[in-house]
C-alpha positions in Angstrom: -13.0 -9.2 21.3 -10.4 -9.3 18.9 -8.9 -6.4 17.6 -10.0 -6.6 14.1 -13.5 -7.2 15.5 -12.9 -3.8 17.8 -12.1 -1.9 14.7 -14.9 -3.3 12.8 -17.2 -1.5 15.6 -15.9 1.6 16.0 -15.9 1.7 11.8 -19.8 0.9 12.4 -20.4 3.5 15.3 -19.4 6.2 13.4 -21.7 5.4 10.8 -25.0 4.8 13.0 -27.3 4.1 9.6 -24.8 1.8 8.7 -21.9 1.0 6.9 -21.4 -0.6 3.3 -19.0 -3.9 4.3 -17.3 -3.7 1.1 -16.2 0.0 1.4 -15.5 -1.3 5.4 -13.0 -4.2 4.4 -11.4 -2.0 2.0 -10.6 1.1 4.7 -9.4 -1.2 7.6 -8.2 -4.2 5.5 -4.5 -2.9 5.7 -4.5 -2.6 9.7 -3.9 -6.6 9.3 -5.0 -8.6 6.1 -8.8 -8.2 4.2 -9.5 -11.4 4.8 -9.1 -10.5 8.7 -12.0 -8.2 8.7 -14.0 -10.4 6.7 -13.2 -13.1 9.3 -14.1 -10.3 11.8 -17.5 -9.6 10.3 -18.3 -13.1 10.3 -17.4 -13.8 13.8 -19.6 -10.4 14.7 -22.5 -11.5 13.0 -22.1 -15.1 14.4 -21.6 -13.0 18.0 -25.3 -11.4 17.3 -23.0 -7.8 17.4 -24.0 -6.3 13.6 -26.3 -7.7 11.2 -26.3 -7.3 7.2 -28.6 -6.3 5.2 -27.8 -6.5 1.4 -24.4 -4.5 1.9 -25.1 -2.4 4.9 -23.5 -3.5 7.7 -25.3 -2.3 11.5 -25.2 -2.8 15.2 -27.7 -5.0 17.0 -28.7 -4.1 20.1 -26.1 -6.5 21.6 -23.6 -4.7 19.4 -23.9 -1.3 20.4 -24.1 -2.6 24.0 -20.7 -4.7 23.6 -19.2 -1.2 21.2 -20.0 0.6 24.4 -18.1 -1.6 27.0 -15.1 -1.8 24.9 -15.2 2.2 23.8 -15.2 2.7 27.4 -12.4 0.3 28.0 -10.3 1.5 25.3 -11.0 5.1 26.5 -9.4 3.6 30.4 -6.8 2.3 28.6 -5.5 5.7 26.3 -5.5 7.7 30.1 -3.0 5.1 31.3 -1.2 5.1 28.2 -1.1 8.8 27.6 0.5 9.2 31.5 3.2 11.8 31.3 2.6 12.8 27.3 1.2 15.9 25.7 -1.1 15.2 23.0 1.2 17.0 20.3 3.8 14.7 21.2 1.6 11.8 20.3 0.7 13.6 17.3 3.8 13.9 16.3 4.7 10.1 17.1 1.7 9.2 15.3 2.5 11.3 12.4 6.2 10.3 12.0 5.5 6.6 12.4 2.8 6.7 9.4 5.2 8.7 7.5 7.7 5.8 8.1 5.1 3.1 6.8 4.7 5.1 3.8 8.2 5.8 2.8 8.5 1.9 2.4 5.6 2.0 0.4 2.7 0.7 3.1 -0.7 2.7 3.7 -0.9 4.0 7.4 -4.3 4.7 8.8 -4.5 5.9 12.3 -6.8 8.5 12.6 
């Protein structure tokens, strides 16, 4: 899974009646390019992971199965990360670093 393809899911999970893909491209576009999550979609559909009906985009079955094995991953991988750091002090890295990315005029999205 690539990354733009994990946060194409997890955009979709928290939305379980679906998603609208153009309001989807527009909200994570920035993590890389647009055209990566469209490229992400496409792959995801071509995966059998979401389908799309008229603008809606949703999990398969296969989908939410292969959302759950990588939210669990992810979810292994934040404890390891988060070893010997209080959540305010990943706040408050979180929180300076978007303020950094938008003092030189970029849009950070993190949470």
């Amino acid at each position: 899974m690539t990354q733009p393809e994990w946060w194409l899911l997890h955009q979709i999970s928290l939305h379980p009646g679906g998603v609208a893909r153009n309001a989807t491209v527009e909200k994570i576009g920035h993590n890389d390019t647009p055209r990566a999550i469209v490229d992400a979609i496409e792959s995801a559909m071509s995966k059998g992971w979401i389908s799309a009906s008229t603008s809606m985009l949703t999990f398969t079955v296969a989908g939410a199965e292969q959302f759950t094995r990588a939210e669990t991953l992810q979810r292994e991988l934040q404890t390891e990360r988060m070893q010997g750091i209080t959540e305010d002090e990943f706040a408050t890295t979180i929180l300076v670093l978007q303020r950094t990315i938008e003092n030189v005029g970029g849009d950070a999205w993190h949470w």
